[in-house]
Each structure stands twice: as structure tokens, then as C-alpha cells.
N, C-alpha and C positions, 0 to 999 in steps of 0.2 A: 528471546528478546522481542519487546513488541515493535511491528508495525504501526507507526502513528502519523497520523491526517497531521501536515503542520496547517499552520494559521497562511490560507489562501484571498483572506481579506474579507470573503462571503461569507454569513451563513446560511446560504442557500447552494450547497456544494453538494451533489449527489455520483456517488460510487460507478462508474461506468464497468468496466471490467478488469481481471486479473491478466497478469501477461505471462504468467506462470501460473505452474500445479502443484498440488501441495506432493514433495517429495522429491521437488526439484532444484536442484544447487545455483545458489546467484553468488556473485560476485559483487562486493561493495560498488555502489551508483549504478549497478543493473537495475533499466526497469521491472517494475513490477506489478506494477498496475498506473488504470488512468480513472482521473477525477476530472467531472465536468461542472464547471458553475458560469454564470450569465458571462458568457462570452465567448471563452475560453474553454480550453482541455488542458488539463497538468498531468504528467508522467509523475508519480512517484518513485522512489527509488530505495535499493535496499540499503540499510543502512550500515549492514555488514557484512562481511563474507558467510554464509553458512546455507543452512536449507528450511524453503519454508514448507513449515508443519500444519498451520491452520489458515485458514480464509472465512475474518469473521463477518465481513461485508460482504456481501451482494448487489450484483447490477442493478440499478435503480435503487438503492437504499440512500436514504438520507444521511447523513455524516456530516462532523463539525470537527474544528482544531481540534485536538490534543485529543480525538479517538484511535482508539488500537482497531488499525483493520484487521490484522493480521497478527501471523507469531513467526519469527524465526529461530530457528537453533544454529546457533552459530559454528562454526567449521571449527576442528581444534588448531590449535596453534603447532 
């Protein structure tokens, strides 16, 4: 499942850090990373229970809505 950047109002939104490793279990609305744009800092969060597998963003990368930061694999049921 991707990790996606929603629509934070800015397109001047740059990737701050991960708050997890990849191979590491979150819990749906765990953060999991923060995003900085003119003002403000936003926590992202997972979307789903499972683990994340890749980290496609980098601190200080530039990023906009509806980008895959990331990947999870979701936990089974």
C-alpha cells in the first residue's frame, strides 16, 4: 500500500524525516513521518496497520499532493 503526501494547501512542502524504519510495524494513525511547508510541520500518518517496507522520500526532498512517500505492507487480517 502506498504512502501518499495528501493535499497540505502548499506546493512548496519539503520531506523533513521518517519516524520509523523500514521493517518496522505501525498501527493505523501511527506517525510516520513529518512534512514541513511555510509555517507549519504536519505528522503524517499510516494509513494502515502493517509494516513499512520502503522510504521513497528523503529529508529535504521536495514533494507535492498525491506523492507515494513511501510503501507499506499491510498486517494480515
Amino acid at each position: 500500500m502506498p504512502i501518499v503526501l495528501p493535499d497540505l494547501g502548499s506546493p512548496n512542502c519539503h520531506f523533513s524525516l521518517w519516524l520509523v524504519r523500514p521493517g518496522e510495524r505501525v498501527r493505523e494513525g501511527d506517525r510516520v513521518a513529518e512534512i514541513v511547508f511555510p509555517g507549519a510541520v504536519v505528522d503524517l500518518s499510516a494509513p494502515a496497520d502493517g509494516t513499512l517496507r520502503e522510504r521513497l522520500a528523503r529529508p529535504g526532498d521536495s514533494v507535492v499532493a498525491g506523492q507515494t512517500i513511501g510503501t507499506l505492507e499491510l498486517a494480515d487480517s
